[in-house]
C-alpha positions as CSV (number, residue, x, y, z in Angstrom):
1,X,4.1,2.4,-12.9
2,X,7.7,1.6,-13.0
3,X,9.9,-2.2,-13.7
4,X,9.1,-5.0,-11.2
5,X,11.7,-5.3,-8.4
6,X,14.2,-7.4,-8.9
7,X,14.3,-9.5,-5.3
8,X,10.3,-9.8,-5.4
9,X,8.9,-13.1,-7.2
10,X,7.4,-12.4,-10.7
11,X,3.7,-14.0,-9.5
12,X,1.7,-13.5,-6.1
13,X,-1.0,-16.0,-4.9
14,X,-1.3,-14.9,-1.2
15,X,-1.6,-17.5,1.3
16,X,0.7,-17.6,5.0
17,X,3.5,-15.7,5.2
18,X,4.8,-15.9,8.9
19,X,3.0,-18.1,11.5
20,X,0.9,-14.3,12.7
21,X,0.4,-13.1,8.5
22,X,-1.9,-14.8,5.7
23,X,-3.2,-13.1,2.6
24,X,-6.4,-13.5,1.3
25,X,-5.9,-11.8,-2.2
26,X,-8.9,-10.2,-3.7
27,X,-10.1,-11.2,-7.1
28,X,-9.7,-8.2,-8.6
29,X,-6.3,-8.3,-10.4
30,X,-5.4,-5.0,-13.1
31,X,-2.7,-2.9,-13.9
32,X,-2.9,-0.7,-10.8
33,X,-3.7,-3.5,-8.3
34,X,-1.4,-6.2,-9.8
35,X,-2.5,-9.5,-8.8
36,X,-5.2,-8.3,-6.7
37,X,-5.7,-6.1,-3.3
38,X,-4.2,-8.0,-0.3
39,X,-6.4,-8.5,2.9
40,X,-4.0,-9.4,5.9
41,X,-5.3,-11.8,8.7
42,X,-3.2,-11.1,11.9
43,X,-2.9,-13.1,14.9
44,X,-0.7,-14.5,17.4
45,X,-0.3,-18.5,17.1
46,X,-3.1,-20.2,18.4
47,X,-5.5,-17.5,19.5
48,X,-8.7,-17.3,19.0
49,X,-8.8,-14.1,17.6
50,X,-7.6,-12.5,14.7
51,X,-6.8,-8.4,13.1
52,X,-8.1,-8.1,9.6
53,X,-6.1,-5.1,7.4
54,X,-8.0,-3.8,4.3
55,X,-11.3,-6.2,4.1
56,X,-11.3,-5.3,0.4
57,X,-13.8,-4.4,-2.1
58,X,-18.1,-5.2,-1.4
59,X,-17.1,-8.3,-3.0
60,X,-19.6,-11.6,-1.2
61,X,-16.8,-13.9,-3.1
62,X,-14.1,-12.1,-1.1
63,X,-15.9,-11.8,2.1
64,X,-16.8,-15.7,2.0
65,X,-12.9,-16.1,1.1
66,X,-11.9,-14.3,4.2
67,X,-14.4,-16.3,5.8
68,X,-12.4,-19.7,5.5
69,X,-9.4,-18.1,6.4
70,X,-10.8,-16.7,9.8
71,X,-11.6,-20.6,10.2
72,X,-13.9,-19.4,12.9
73,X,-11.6,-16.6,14.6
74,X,-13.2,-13.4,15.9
75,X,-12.0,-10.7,14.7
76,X,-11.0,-8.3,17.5
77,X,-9.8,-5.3,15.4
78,X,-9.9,-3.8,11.5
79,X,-7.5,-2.0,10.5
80,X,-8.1,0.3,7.3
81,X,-4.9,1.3,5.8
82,X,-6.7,4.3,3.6
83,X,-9.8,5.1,2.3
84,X,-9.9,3.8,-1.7
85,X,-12.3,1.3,-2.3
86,X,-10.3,-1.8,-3.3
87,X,-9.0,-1.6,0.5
88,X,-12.3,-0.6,2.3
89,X,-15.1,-0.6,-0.1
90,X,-16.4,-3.3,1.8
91,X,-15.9,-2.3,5.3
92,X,-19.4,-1.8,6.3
93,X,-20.3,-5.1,4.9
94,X,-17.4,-6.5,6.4
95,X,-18.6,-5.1,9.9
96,X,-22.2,-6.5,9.8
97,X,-21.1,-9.6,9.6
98,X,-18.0,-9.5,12.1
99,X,-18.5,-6.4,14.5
100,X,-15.4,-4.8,15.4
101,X,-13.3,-1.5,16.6
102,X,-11.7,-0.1,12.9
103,X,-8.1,1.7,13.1
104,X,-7.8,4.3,11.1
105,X,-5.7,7.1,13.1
106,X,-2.1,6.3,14.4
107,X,-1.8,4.8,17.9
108,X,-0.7,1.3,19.6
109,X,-3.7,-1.5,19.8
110,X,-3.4,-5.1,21.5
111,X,-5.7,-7.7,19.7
112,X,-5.5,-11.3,19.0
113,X,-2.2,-11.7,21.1
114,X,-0.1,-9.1,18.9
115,X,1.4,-5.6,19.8
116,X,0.4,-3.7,16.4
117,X,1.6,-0.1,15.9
118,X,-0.3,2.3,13.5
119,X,1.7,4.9,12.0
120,X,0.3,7.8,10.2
121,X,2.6,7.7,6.4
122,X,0.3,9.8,4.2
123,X,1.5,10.7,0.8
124,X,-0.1,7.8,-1.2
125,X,-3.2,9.7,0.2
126,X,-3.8,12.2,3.0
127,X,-5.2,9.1,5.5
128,X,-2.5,6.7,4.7
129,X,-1.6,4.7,7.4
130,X,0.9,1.5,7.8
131,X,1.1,-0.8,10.7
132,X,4.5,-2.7,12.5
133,X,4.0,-5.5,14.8
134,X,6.3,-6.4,17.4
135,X,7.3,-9.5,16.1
136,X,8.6,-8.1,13.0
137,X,5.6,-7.5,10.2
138,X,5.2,-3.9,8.4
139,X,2.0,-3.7,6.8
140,X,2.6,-0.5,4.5
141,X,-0.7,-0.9,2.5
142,X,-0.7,1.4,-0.8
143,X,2.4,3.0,0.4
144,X,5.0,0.8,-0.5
145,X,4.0,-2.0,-3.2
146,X,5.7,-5.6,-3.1
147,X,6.9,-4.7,-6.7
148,X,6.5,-1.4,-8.8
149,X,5.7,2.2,-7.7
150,X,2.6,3.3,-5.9
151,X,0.1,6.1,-7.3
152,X,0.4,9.4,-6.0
153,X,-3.7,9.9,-5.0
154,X,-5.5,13.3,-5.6
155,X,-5.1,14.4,-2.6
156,X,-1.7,12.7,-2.2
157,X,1.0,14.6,-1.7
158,X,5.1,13.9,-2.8
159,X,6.3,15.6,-0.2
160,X,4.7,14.0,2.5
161,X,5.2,10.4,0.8
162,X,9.0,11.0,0.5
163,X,8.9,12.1,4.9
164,X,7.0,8.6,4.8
165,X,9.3,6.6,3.2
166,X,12.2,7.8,5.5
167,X,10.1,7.2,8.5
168,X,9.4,3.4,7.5
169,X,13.9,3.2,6.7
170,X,13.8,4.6,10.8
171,X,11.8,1.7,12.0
172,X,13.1,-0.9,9.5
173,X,15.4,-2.3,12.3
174,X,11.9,-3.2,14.1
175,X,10.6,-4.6,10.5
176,X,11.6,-8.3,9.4
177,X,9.1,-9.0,6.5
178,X,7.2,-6.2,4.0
179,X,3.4,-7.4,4.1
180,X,2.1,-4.6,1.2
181,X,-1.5,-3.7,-0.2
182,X,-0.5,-5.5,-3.2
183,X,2.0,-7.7,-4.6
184,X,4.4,-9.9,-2.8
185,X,5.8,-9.9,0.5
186,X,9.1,-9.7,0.8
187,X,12.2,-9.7,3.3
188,X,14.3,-7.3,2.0
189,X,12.4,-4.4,3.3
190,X,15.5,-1.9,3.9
191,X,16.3,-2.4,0.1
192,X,12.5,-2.1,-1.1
193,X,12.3,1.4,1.0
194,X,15.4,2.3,0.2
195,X,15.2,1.5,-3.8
196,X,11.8,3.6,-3.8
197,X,13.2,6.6,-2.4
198,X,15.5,6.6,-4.4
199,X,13.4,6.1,-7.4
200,X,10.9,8.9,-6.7
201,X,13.6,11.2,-6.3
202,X,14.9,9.9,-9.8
203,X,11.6,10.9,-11.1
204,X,11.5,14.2,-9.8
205,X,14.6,14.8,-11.4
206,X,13.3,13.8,-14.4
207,X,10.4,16.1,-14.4
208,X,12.4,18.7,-13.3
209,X,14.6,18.4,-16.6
210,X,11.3,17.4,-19.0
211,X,10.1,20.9,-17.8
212,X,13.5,22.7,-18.4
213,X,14.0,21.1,-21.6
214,X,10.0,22.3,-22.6
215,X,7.3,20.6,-21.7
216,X,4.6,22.8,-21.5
217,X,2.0,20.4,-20.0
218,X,1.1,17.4,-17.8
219,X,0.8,15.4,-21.4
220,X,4.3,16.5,-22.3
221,X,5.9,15.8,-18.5
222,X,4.2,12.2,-19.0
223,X,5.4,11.6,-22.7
224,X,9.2,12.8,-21.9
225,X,9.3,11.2,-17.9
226,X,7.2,7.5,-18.8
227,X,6.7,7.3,-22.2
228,X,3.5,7.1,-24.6
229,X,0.7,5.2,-22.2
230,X,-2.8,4.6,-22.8
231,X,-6.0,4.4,-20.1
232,X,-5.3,3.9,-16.6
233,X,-1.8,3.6,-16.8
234,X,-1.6,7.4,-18.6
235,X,-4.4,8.5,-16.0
236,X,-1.8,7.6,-13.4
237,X,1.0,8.9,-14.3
238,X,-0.6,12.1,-15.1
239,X,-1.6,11.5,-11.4
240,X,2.0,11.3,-10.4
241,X,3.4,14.5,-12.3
242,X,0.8,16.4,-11.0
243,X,2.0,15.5,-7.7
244,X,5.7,16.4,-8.5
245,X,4.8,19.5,-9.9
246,X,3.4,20.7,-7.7
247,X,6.2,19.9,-5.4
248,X,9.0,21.5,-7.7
249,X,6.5,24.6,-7.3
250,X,5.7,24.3,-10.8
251,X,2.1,24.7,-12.6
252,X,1.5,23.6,-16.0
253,X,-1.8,22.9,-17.5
């Protein structure tokens, strides 16, 4: 929904990140996912056991992909970042074959040799949740993208995303590497929190004056604030001004 960043690499193919992080990206590439939905393996060097974030989609060619990573780990904890299917559609499935507590809910686990905090950062949606580890990692799932600008949900909420963003910029001195729900990772993580916060503020401002210069409805917000779009991307965005709306306390059809 808005220009790549410039510090993130233009292409994404997953794979390790740090020596405790590898992406298995999902197949399932598109203008709202980017390159695909990123599942996270997690795990301490050398253990025998692993945290898997977001499992993905009911997709057997993902499942057997996450498979080889595993490389015969068991997989002591799930972690499901929020509830949209390209993340967890495949949970259940996921479970039958490797049985395991899921984190949904804030709170501090121990598995597979790491110390991994789960923080409640709803905006995004009202379940979202991201994840620090003590050596570093920030798993931030649909909340902050490794390039471009998240979707505001149905039951998202801008308010609550923007009190998100400036918890993560709290804990960024705990927070070496961005591991996202899609895109890149990066290293610059103060600058990617930063540069979004500042961005959604941008847009607010720019609804605010679309309205005041008379926009009479969603379409019209969209047209003045993104431009013309087509499909999901105008689905989205209508998504988004809904959501910042109805945080300037404003109601238009």
């Amino acid at each position: 929904m808005s220009a790549p960043d410039a510090a993130a690499p233009r292409r994404w193919t997953g794979g390790p990140v740090t020596d405790r992080a590898t992406c298995v990206l999902a197949p399932n590439p598109g203008p709202m996912t980017l390159e695909g939905t990123n599942t996270w393996l997690l795990g301490a060097p050398g253990s025998p056991a692993a945290v898997v974030v977001d499992p993905g989609e009911d997709d057997p060619a993902h499942r057997a992909a996450i498979e080889r990573a595993l490389a015969g780990r068991v997989v002591a904890l799930v972690v499901a970042t929020h509830h949209h299917h390209d993340h967890v559609g495949g949970l259940d499935a996921f479970l039958a074959g490797h049985p395991a507590p899921v984190a949904r809910r804030p709170g501090r686990h121990h598995a597979a040799g790491l110390v991994l905090d789960v923080l409640a950062t709803p905006g995004h949606t009202a379940d979202s949740v991201s994840v620090v580890l003590g050596t570093g990692e920030l798993l931030t799932g649909d909340t902050l993208l490794g390039r471009g600008s998240t979707v505001l949900a149905a039951d998202g909420d801008l308010g609550r995303y923007l009190a998100s963003l400036r918890t993560l910029l709290d804990l960024v001195g705990r927070a070496s590497v961005l591991l996202p729900g899609h895109g890149p990772a990066r290293t610059d993580v103060r600058a990617a929190l930063a540069a979004q916060l500042a961005h959604r503020l941008d847009r607010l401002e720019q609804v605010r004056a679309a309205v005041a210069a008379g926009a009479r409805d969603v379409d019209a917000v969209v047209l003045a604030v993104h431009g013309p779009l087509e499909g999901t991307l105008a689905r989205a965005a209508a998504l988004s001004v809904r959501a910042q709306l109805a945080h300037l306390g404003l109601e238009l059809p």
